[in-house]
C-alpha positions as CSV (number, residue, x, y, z in Angstrom):
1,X,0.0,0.0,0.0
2,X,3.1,2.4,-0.3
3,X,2.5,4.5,-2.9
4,X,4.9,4.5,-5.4
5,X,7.0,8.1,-4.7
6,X,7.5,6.9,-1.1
7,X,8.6,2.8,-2.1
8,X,11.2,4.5,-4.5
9,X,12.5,6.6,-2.5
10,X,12.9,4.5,0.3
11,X,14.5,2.1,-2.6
12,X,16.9,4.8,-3.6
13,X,18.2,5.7,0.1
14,X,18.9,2.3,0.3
15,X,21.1,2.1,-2.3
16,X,22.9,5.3,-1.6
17,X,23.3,3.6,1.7
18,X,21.2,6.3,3.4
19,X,18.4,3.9,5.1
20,X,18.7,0.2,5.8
21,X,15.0,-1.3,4.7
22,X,13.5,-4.7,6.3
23,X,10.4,-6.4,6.5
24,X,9.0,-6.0,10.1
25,X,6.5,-9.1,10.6
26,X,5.0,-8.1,13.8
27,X,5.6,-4.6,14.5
28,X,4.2,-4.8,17.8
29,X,6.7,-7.5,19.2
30,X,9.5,-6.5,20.9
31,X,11.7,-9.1,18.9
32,X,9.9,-10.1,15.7
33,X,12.9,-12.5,14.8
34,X,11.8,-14.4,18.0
35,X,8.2,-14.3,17.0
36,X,8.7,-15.5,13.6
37,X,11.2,-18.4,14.7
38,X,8.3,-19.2,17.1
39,X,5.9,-19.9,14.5
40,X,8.3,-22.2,12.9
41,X,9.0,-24.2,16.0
42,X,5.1,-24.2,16.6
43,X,4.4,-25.6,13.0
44,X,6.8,-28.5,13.4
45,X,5.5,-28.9,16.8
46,X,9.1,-28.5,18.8
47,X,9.1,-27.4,22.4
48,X,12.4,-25.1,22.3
49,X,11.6,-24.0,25.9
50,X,11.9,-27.4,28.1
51,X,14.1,-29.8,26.1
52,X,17.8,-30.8,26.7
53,X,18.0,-29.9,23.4
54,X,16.3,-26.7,23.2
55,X,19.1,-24.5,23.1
56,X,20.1,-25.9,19.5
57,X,16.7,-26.4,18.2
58,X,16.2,-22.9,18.7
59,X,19.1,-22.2,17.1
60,X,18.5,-24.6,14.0
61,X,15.2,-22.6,14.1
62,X,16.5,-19.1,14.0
63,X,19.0,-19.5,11.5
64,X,16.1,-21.6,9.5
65,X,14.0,-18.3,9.9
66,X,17.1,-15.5,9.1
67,X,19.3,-17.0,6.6
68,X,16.4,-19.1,4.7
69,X,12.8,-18.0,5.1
70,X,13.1,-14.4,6.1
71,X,15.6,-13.3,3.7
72,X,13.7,-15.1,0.7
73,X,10.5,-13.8,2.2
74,X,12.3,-9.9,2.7
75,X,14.0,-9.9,-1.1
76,X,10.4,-11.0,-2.6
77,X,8.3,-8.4,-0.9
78,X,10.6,-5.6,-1.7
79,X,11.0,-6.8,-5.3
80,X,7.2,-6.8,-5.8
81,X,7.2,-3.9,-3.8
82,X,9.6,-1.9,-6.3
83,X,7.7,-3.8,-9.5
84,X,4.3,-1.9,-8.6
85,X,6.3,1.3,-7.6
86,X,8.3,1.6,-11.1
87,X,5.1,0.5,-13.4
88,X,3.0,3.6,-11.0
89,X,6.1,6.0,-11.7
90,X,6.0,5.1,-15.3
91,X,2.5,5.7,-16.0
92,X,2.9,9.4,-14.2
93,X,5.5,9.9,-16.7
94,X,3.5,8.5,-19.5
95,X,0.5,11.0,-18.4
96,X,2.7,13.8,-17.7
97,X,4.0,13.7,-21.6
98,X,0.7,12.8,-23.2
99,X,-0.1,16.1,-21.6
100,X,2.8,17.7,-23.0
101,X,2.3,16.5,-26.6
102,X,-1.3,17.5,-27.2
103,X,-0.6,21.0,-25.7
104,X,-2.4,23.6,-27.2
105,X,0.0,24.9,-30.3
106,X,-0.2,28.7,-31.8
107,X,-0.6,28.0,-35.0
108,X,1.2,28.8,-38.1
109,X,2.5,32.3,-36.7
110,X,5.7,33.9,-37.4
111,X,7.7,33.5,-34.2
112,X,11.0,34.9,-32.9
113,X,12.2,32.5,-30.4
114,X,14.4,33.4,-27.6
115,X,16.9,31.7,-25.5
116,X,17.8,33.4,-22.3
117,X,21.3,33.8,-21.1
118,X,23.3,36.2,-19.0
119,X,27.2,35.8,-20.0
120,X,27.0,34.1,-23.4
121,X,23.7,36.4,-24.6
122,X,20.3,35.6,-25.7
123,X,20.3,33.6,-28.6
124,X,17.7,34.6,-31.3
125,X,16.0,32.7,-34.2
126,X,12.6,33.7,-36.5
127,X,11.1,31.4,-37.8
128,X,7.9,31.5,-40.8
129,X,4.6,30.4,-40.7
130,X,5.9,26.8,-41.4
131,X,8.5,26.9,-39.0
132,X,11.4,27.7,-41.6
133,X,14.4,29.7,-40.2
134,X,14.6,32.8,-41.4
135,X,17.3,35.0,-39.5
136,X,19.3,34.3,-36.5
137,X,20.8,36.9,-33.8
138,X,22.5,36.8,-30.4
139,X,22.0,40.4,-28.3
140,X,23.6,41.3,-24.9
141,X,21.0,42.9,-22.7
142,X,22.0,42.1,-19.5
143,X,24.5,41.2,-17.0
144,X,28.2,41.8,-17.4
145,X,27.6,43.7,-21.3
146,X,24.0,45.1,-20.3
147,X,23.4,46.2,-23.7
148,X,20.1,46.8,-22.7
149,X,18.8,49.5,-25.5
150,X,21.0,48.2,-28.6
151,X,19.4,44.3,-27.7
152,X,15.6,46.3,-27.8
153,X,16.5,47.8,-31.1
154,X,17.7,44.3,-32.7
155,X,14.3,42.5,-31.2
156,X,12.5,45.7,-32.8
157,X,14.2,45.1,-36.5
158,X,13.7,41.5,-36.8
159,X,10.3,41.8,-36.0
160,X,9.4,44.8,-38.2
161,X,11.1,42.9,-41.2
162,X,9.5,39.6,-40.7
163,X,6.5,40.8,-39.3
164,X,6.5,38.7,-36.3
165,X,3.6,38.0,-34.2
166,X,4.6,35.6,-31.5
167,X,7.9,36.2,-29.5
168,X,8.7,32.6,-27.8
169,X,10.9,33.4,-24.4
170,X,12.5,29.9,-22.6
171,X,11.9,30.0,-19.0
172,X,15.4,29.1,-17.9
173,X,18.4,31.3,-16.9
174,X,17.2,34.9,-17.3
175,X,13.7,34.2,-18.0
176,X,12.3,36.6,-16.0
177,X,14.8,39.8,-17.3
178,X,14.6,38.3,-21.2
179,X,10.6,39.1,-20.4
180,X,11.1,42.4,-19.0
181,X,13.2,43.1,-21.9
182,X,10.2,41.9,-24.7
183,X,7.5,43.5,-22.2
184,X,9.5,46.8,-23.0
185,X,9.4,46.3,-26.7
186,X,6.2,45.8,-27.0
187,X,5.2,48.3,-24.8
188,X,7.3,50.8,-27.3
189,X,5.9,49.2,-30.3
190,X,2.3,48.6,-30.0
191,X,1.9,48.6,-34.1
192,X,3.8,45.7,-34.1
193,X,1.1,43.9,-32.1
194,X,3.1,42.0,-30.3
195,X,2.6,39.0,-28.2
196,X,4.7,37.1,-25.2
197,X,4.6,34.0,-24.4
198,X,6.7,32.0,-21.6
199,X,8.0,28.3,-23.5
200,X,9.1,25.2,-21.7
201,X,13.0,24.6,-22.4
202,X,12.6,21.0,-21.5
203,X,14.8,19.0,-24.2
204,X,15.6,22.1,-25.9
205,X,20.0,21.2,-25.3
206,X,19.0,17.9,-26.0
207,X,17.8,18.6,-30.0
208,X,20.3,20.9,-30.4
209,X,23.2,18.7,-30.0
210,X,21.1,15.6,-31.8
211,X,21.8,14.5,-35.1
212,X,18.8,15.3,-36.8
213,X,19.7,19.4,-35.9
214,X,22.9,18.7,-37.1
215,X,21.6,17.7,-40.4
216,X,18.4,20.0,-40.3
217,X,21.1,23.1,-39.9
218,X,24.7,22.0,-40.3
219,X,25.8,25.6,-40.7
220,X,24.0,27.2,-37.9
221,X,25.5,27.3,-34.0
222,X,24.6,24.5,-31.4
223,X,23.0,26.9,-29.2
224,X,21.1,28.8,-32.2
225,X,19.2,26.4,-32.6
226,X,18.1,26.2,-29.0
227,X,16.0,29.6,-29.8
228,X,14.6,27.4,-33.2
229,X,13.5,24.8,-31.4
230,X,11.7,27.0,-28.5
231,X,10.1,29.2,-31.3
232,X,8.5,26.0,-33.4
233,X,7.7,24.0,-29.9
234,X,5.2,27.3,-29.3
235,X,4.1,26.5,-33.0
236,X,2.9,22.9,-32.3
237,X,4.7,21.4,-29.1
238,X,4.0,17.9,-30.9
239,X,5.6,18.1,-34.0
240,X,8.8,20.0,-32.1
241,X,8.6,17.3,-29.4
242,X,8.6,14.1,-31.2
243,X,12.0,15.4,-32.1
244,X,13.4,14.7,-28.5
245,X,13.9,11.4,-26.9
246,X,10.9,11.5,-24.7
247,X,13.3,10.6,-21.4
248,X,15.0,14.1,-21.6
249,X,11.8,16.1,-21.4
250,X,11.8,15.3,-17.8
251,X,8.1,15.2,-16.7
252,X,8.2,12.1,-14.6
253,X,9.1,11.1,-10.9
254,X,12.3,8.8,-10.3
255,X,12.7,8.4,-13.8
256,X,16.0,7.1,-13.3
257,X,15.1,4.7,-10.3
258,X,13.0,2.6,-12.9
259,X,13.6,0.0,-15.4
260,X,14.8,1.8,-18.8
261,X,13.9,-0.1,-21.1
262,X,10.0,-0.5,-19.9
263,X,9.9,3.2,-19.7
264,X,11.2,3.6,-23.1
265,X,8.5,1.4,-24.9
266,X,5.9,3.2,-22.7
267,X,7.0,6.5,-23.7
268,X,7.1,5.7,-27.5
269,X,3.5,4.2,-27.5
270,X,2.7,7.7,-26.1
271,X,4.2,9.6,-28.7
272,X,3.2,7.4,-31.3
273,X,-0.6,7.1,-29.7
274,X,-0.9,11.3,-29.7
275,X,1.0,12.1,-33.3
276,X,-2.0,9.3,-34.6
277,X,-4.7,11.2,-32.6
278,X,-3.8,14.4,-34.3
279,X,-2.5,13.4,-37.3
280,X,0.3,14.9,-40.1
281,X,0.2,16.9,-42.4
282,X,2.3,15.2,-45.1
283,X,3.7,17.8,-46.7
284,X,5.2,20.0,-43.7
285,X,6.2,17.1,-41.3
286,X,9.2,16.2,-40.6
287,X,11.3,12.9,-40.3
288,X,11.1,12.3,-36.6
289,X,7.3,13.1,-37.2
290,X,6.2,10.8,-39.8
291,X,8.5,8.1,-38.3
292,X,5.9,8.0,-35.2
293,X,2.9,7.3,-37.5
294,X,1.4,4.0,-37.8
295,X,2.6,1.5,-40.6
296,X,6.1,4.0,-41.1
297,X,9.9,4.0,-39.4
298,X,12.7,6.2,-40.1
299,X,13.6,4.7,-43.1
300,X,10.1,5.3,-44.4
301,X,9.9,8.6,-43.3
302,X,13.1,9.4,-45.0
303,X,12.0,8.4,-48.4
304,X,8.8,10.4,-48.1
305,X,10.8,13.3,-47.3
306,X,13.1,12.2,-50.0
307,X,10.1,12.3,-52.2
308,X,8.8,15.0,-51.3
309,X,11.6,17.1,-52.1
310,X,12.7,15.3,-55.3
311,X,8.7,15.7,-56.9
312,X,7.7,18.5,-54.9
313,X,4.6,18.5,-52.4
314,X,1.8,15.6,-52.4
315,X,-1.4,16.5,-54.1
316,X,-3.3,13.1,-53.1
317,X,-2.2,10.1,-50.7
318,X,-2.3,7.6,-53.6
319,X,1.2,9.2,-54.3
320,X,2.5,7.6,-51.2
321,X,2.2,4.4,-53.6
322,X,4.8,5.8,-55.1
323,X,7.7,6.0,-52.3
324,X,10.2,3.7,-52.3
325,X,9.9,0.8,-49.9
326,X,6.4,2.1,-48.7
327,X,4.4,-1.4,-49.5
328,X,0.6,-1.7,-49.6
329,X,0.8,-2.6,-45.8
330,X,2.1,0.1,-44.8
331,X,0.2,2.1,-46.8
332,X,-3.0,0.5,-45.4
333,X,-1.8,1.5,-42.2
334,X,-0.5,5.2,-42.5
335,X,-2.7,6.5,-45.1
336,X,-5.5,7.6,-42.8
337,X,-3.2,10.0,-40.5
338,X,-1.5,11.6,-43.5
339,X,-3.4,15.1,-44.5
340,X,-2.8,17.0,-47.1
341,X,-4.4,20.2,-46.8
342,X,-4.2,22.2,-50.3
343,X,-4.6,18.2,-51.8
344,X,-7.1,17.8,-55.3
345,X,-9.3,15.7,-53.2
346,X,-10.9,17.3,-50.5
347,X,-11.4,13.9,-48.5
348,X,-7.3,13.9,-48.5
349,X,-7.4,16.7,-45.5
350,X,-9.5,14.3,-43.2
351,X,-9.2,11.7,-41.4
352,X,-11.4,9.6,-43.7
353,X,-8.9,6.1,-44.7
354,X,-8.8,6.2,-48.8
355,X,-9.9,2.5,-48.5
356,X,-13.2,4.2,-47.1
357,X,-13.9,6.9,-50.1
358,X,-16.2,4.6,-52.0
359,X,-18.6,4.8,-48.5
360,X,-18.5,8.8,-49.1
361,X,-19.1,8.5,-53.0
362,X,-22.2,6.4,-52.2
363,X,-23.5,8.6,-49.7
364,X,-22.8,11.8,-52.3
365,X,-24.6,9.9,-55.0
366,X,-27.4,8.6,-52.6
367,X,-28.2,12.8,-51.9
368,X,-26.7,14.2,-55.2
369,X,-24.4,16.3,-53.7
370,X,-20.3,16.4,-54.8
371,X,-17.6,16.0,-52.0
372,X,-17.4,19.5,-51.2
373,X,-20.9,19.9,-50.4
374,X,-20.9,17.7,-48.2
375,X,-17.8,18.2,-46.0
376,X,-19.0,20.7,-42.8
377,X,-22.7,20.9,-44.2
378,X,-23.7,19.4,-40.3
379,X,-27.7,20.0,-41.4
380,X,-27.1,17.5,-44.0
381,X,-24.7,14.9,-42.1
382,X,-27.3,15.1,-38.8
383,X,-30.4,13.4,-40.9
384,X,-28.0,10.8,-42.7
385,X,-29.1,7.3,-41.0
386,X,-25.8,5.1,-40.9
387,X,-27.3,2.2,-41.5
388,X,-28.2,3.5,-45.3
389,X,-24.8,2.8,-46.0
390,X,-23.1,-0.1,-44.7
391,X,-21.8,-2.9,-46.6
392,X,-20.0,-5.9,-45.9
393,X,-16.8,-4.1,-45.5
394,X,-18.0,-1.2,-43.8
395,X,-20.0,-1.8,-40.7
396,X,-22.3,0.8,-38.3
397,X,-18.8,2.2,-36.1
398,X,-16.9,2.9,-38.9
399,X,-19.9,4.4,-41.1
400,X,-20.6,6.2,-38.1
401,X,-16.9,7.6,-37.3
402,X,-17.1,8.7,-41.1
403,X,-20.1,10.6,-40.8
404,X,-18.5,12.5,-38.1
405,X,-15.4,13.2,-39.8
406,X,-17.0,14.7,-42.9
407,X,-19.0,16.8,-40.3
408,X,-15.2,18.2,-38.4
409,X,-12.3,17.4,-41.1
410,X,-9.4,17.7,-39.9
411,X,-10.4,18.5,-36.4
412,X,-7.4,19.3,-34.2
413,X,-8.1,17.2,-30.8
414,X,-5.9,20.0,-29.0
415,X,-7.6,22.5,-26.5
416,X,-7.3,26.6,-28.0
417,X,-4.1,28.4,-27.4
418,X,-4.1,30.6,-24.6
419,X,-1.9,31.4,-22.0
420,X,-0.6,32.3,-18.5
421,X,0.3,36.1,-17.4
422,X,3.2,36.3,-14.5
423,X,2.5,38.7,-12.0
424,X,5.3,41.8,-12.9
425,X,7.7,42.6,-10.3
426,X,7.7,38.9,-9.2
427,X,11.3,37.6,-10.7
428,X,12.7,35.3,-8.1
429,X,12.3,33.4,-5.1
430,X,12.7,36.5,-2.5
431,X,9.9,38.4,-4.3
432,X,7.4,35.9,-3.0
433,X,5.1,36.0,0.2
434,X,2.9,34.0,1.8
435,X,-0.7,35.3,0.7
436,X,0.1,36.6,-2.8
437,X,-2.1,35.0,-5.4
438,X,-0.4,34.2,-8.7
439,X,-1.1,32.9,-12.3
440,X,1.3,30.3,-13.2
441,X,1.3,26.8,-15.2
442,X,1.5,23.7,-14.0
443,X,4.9,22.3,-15.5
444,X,4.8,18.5,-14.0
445,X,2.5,16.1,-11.9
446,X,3.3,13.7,-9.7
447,X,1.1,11.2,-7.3
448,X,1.9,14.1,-4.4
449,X,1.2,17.1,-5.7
450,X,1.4,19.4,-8.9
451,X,4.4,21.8,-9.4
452,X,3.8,25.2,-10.8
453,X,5.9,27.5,-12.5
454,X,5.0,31.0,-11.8
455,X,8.2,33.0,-13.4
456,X,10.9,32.4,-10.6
457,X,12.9,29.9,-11.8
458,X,11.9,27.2,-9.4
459,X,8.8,25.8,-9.5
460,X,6.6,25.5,-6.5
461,X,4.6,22.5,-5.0
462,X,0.7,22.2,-4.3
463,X,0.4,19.0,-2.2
464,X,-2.4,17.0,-3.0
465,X,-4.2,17.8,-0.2
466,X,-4.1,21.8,-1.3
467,X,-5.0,21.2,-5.2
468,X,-9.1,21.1,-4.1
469,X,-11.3,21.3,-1.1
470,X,-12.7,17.8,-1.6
471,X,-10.9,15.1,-1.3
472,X,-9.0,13.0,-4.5
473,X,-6.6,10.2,-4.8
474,X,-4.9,11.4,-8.0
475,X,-4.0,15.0,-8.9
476,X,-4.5,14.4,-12.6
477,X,-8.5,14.5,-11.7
478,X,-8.2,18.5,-11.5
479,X,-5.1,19.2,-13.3
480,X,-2.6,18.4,-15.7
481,X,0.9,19.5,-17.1
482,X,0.3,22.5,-18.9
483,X,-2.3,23.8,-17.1
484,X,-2.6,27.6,-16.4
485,X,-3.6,28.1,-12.4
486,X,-4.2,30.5,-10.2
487,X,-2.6,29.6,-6.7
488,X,-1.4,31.4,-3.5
489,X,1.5,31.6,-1.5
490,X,1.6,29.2,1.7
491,X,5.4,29.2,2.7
492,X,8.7,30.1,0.8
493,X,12.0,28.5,2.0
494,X,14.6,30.7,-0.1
495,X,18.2,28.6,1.4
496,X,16.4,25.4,0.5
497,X,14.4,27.3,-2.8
498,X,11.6,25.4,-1.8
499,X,7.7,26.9,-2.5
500,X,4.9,26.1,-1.2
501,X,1.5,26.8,-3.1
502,X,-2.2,25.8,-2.7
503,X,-4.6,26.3,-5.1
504,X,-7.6,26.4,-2.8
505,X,-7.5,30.0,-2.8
506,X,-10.1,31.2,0.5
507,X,-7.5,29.2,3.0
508,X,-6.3,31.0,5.4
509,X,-2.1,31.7,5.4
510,X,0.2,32.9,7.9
511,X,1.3,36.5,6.2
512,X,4.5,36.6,9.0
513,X,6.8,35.0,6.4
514,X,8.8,33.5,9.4
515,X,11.4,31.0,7.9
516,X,10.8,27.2,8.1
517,X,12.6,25.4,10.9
518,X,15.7,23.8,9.6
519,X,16.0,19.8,10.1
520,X,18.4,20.6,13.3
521,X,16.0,22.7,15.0
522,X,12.9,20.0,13.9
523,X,15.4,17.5,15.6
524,X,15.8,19.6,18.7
525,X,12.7,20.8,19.4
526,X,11.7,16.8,19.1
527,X,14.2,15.6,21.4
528,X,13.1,18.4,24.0
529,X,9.4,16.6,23.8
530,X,10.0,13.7,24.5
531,X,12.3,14.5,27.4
532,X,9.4,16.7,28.8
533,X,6.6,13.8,28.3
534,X,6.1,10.5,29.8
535,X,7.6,7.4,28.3
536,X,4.1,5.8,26.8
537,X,2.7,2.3,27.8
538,X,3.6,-0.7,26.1
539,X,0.9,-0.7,23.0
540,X,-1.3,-3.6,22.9
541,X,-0.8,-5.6,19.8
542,X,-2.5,-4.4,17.0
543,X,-3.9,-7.6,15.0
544,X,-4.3,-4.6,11.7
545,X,-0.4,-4.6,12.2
546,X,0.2,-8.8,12.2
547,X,-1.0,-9.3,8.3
548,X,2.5,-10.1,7.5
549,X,2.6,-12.9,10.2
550,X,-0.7,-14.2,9.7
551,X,0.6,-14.9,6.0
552,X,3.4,-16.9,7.3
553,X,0.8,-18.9,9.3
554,X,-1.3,-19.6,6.5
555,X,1.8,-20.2,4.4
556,X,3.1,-22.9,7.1
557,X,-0.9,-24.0,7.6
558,X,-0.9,-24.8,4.0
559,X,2.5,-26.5,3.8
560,X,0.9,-28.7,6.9
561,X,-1.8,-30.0,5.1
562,X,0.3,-30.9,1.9
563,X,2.3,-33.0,4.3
């Protein structure tokens, strides 16, 4: 019943040689070795107490009990004990990047990214509508060139000559003066229309150094294209995303306490799982994109880029046919989350299979209406009866899922963009106090609590028990990574930079911003407790506590009545 947090990190102090962990049969014995060799001697019927030979029965019986059962018994439990612990971490990291990947994206908005840095600059890139670089810049504003005007007037003429409408700012080092600094441009150039938005830097090192960058922009500076990569994630976080081993995005809890190679195939049916839900447009996606589409690899994907750029852009999915190495198979099983949106046949933006076109062209005929009719016309699609059209091929669900494509093509499963404000003036730990209510977004999720970012650079905690007034067993049932929240300030630890939020905003919070007791004083203040009170009573035994023993009676009952 440990949850999985606690198991793992008791699992990790043991390995770090911090804690020593054990299996405590009978917590309420004084000397649960003696109780468990007791059972044994009382299952094999052997008085241990009155015999001549007592003293080495009780011996044979308590190394039987330490050195065979108990060990066994000790390296099982905590085996099964870490097996449940790793598969509940997993899944939080599996949820934690599902939420991630179908993140709300901007759009097709020309965006100047932004990567913050003090000594070595902020590194600029713009990027088009489609997420092609277009210019590149690195400015000094701060801290030791503080170049503040000259980097304002740079920011100003990128944007004027590539009319940019999105400015994309990482929220590492220097997050918080990079904003001040785009704040005050925009604030000087309100023609410009301007607007900020705080990015996730998660993976961002990671892509730069891969060898897809490398080959997307040989010529272009490793930490350049850092500031591409946080301009197109703001674009669509999926497509920018998939190009990251999901492992270095970091969403998880003990990612590195669990089995790899589990976590690995978990996190690649996740990808795979939202890049099918959304689907890709086939002329505009990249490698690492279309190799996460059902029925294609790298290889694949290649040669459809390959393709693509030999014979120019797809104007119907039947070309696919025409890649090399991509077999009818594979066909069969891509073809329906490849979109092509500009395509001659309207059906080829949808989600509608091309085996499935003969079911549309019967309905079109059945109504006299052409294809473009009847795409969106919901009037129409509403009276069709789905039972008009099925075959033996095409049954009610997928006549059904048909209609209600042709009535949404193309639907994006994504929520709309919009996005958190940080309270100005609030830059870094110190600025907080208890009682100030903030807007901030939720940047991971554990089985504990949710941790927000509110533009500090250290991300603050809401316990579970904060995150709503009633009770719940999982924070995911209120929120989720990427969430924007409004919580309030309960305590603020600066030497530790530790935060503590709840998002239960009527509670009532101590406004005297006293510091938190250090572990010493905790300690101290303990010890002079228990001096002051009583030593307790001997507890009575607590049969709740004895499960563990009443299994190794049952265990030795059973073995009984085999013999």
């Amino acid at each position: 019943k440990v949850p999985s947090h606690r198991a793992l990190a008791m699992l990790r102090a043991r390995n770090e040689g911090v804690l020593q962990l054990s299996i405590n049969p009978e917590p309420s014995s004084e000397n649960p070795s003696q109780y468990c060799a007791q059972m044994i001697a009382d299952h094999y019927r052997l008085d241990i107490s009155t015999q001549t030979a007592s003293p080495w029965l009780g011996t044979v019986v308590q190394w039987a009990w330490k050195i065979k059962l108990g060990l066994h018994l000790e390296n099982e439990f905590l085996a099964a004990m870490r097996e449940k612990a790793e598969t509940g971490a997993i899944d939080v990291f599996a949820k934690n990047l599902k939420d991630l990947l179908m993140a709300a994206p901007a759009g097709a908005r020309t965006t100047l990214g932004l990567d913050p840095g003090l000594r070595t600059g902020c590194k600029i890139a713009v990027v088009d509508s489609t997420g092609k670089l277009l210019a590149t810049q690195t400015i000094f504003p701060h801290a030791p060139q503080n170049h503040w005007d000259k980097s304002i007037r740079t920011l100003e003429q990128l944007c004027r000559q590539h009319k940019v409408e999105l400015i994309a700012i990482g929220n590492g080092t220097a997050s918080r003066e990079s904003d001040k600094l785009v704040a005050e441009l925009i604030k000087a150039n309100s023609e410009l229309k301007l607007n900020k938005i705080m990015v996730s830097e998660a993976g961002a090192s990671v892509y730069s150094a891969s060898e897809f960058a490398a080959n997307e922009f040989p010529d272009l500076d490793v930490s350049l294209r850092g500031a591409v990569s946080i301009a197109r994630r703001l674009q669509d976080p999926l497509a920018e995303l998939v190009k990251v081993e999901p492992k270095s995005i970091g969403v998880g809890q003990y990612q590195h306490d669990v089995s790899q190679s589990q976590l690995g195939q978990t996190l690649t049916s996740v990808v795979e799982d939202c890049v099918n839900s959304v689907g890709v447009d086939l002329n505009m996606a990249s490698v690492p994109l279309l190799a996460r589409v059902s029925g294609l690899n790298k290889t694949l994907a290649q040669n459809i880029v390959n393709y693509r750029d030999t014979n120019g852009s797809f104007t119907k999915r039947s070309e696919l046919k025409k890649v090399e190495r991509l077999g009818p198979k594979a066909f069969e099983q891509a073809a329906g989350f490849l979109k092509i949106s500009n395509g001659s046949d309207p059906l080829d933006r949808s989600s509608v299979h091309p085996e499935a076109y003969p079911v549309v062209k019967r309905i079109c005929e059945q109504n006299s209406l052409d294809v473009n009719t009847l795409i969106g016309n919901s009037e129409l699609l509403n009276k069709l009866v789905a039972n008009d059209y099925i075959d033996d091929k095409f049954g009610l669900p997928t006549v059904t899922d048909i209609i209600s494509e042709l009535d949404k093509p193309g639907r994006d499963p994504r929520p709309d963009f919009k996005t958190a404000e940080f309270k100005a003036g609030v830059e870094k730990i110190s600025d907080l106090k208890p009682g100030m209510i903030l807007e901030g977004v939720v940047s991971n999720v554990a089985n504990f609590g949710a941790f927000v970012d509110v533009g500090v650079h250290q991300d603050g905690l809401v316990h579970i028990s904060a995150i709503t007034n009633k009770f719940i067993s999982d924070p995911r049932e209120v929120v989720k990574a990427g969430d924007i929240v409004k919580v309030k300030v309960v305590e603020v630890d600066a030497a530790r930079k530790r935060i503590s939020f709840t998002m239960r905003l009527d509670d009532d919070i101590d406004t005297s911003n006293k510091p938190a007791p250090s572990a010493s004083q905790k300690q101290q203040a303990n010890s002079r407790n228990n001096a002051q009170q009583p030593r307790a009573a001997k507890p009575k035994r607590d049969t709740g506590n004895a499960i563990m023993g009443n299994a190794f009676a049952d265990a030795f009952a059973n073995a009984k009545v085999k013999k």
